[in-house]
C-alpha positions in Angstrom: 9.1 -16.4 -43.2 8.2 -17.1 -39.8 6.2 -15.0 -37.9 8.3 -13.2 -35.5 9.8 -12.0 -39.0 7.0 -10.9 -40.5 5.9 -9.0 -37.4 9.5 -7.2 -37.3 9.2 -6.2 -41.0 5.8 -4.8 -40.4 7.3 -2.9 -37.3 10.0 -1.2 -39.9 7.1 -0.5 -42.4 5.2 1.3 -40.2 7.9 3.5 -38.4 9.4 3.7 -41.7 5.6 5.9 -42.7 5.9 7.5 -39.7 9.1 9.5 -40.6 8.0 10.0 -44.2 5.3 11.3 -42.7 6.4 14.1 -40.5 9.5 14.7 -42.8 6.5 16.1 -45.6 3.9 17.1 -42.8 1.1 15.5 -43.2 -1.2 14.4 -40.7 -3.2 11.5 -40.2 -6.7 13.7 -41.4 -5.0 14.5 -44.9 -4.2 17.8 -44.3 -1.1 19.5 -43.7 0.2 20.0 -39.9 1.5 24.1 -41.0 0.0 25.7 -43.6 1.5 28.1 -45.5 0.7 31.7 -44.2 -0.2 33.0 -47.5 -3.3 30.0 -47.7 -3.7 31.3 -43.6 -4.1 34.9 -44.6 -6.2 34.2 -47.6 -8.2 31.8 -45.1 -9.0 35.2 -43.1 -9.7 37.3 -45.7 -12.4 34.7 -46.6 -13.7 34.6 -43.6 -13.9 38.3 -43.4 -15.8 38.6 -46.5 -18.3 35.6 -45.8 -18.8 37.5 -42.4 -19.6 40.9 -44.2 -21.7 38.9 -47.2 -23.8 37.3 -43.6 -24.4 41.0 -42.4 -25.3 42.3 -45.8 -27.6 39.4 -46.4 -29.1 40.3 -43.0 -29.9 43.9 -43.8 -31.2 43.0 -47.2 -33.5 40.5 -45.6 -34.9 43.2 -43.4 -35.3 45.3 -45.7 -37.7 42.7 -47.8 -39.7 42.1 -45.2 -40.1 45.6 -44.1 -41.6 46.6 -48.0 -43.8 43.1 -47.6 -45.3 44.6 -44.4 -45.3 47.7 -45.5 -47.0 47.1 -48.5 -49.6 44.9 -46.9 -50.5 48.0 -45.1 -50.8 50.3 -47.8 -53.2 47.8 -49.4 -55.3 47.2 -46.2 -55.5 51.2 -46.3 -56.9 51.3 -50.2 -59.8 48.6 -49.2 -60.7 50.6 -46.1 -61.7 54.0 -48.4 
C-alpha cells in the first residue's frame, strides 16, 4: 500500500466517524449534543432543590452561631454575679 493510499483510506475512516457521529449525537466531550427534556427538567428540578438545601443550610448556620454567641453571653453573665 503506498502512501497516497493509506492516507485516502484514513480520510474515509475519519469522515466515515464523523457521520456516525452526528447520526447518534454525540459530541466530541462524551456527552450528548440534545438531551432529552425529561433529563433537562429533572436537571432543573435539581438545581432548584440544591439552591433551597444552600439557603436552608444558610439559615441553619446562622442560627448555630447565634446560640454559640448567645450562650457565651449567658455564661459571661453567671461569672459576673
Amino acid at each position: 500500500m503506498n502512501p497516497f493510499e493509506m492516507v485516502a483510506v484514513i480520510v474515509v475512516a475519519v469522515m466515515i466517524a464523523s457521520v456516525l457521529r452526528a447520526k447518534y449525537g454525540h459530541s466530541r466531550r462524551g456527552g450528548s449534543i440534545s438531551a432529552d427534556p425529561q433529563d433537562q427538567a429533572e436537571n432543573l428540578r435539581l438545581r432548584d432543590e440544591v439552591k433551597m438545601l444552600k439557603e436552608r443550610l444558610q439559615v441553619l448556620e446562622r442560627i448555630t452561631i447565634e446560640k454559640e454567641n448567645s450562650l457565651s453571653r449567658e455564661i459571661e453573665d453567671l461569672r459576673d454575679r
